[in-house]
Residue, then its C-alpha position, 0 to 999 in steps of 0.5 A: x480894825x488896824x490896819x496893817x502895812x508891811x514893809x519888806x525886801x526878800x523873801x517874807x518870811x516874817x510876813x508870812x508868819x504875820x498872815x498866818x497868824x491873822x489867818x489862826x486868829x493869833x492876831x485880832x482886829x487886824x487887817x493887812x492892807x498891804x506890803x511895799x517891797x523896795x525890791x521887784x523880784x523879791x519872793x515877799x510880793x508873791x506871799x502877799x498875792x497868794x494871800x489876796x493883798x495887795x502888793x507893791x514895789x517902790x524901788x529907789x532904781x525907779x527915782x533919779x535921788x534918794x530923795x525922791x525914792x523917800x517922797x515916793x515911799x512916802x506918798x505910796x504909804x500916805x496912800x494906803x494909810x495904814x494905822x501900823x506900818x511893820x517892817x519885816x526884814x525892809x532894808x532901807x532906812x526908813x527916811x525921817x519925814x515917814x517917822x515924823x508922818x508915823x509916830x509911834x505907828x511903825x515897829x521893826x523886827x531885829x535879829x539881836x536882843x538889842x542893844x547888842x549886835x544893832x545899828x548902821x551895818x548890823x542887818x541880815x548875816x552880819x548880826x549873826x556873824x558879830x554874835x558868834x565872833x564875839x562868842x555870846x552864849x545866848x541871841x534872839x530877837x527884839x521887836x520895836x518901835x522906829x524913831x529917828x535913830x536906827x534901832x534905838x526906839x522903845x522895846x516891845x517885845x524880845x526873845x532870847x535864843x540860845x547859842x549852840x556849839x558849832x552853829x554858823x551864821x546862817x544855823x543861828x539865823x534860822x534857829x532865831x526866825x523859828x523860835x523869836x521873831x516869827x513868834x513875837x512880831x505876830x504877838x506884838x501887832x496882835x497886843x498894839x491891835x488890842x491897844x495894849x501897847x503904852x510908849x512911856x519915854x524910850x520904854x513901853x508898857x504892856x496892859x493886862x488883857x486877855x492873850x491870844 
């Protein structure tokens, strides 16, 4: 059974799309242990109660550094010892000694068919708002693997979603969260459950099996 920790700051939106998905079989042998939120007030904390798992706040205005808030992030987590740490909308960034700690053992969602629109600064509105000023007709959503670099680990799964006259920021993100990334970050943690997820290089590879 893996075990999953999720990762998040606002109001879990994607986690809840994880518990369901665990709960509708969608994802199997999996467990959530746990989600770890850098914010106490955010609603995240309140679907992992309503769930039955265990919910924590480790927040950087609790350290006097952010090198302390890393060490405390790192020692919350050691703690738990997830097999899979997933990162749903978690605006921190994730410090290098939790990489190395976790190697292939932490994904993340991004709002954007990446590499476009990603990296220092492309977080929340601000993806959508640089998609529709540069006028691209079709966005989505990636799931990866986190190295040491924001946004450049081995691809797992992405969806495209298409651009439509008159959307807004917030349209284009709604639409993407429904279509993409609550439908291929449940996929993605159900194919690394069944061990079909292979990292070759700055690529992965999907084995055949039976889909959910």
């Amino acid at each position: 059974m893996l075990r999953v920790l999720v990762c998040v700051s606002g109001g879990g939106t994607n986690l809840q799309a994880i518990l369901d998905a665990v709960a509708a079989g969608k994802i199997r042998d999996a467990e959530i242990v746990g989600v770890i939120s850098n914010n106490a007030d955010a609603y995240a904390l309140t679907r992992a109660a309503n769930a039955g798992v265990p919910g924590i706040c480790v927040s950087p205005k609790d350290f006097a550094t952010r090198t302390e808030f890393n060490e405390g992030l790192l020692a919350k987590i050691d703690e738990i010892a997830p097999d899979l740490i997933v990162l749903a909308g978690f605006l921190v960034q994730v410090p290098e000694a939790m990489v190395r700690a976790y190697p292939g053992m932490i994904i993340n969602i991004h709002p954007s068919l990446i590499p476009s629109f990603c990296g220092v600064g492309y977080y929340g509105l601000k993806v959508h708002e640089q998609a529709l000023a540069r006028g691209v007709k079709v966005s989505g959503a990636t799931v990866h693997f986190v190295d040491e670099d924001m946004d450049t680990g081995p691809i797992i799964l992405q969806k495209a979603v298409y651009v439509q006259d008159g959307d807004t920021p917030k349209a284009l993100q709604q639409r993407i969260m429904e279509e993409a990334e609550w439908q291929i970050l449940p996929q993605a943690i159900d194919l690394i459950a069944q061990g079909r997820v292979v990292i070759e290089g700055r690529t992965t590879r999907i084995l055949p099996g039976a889909d959910a």
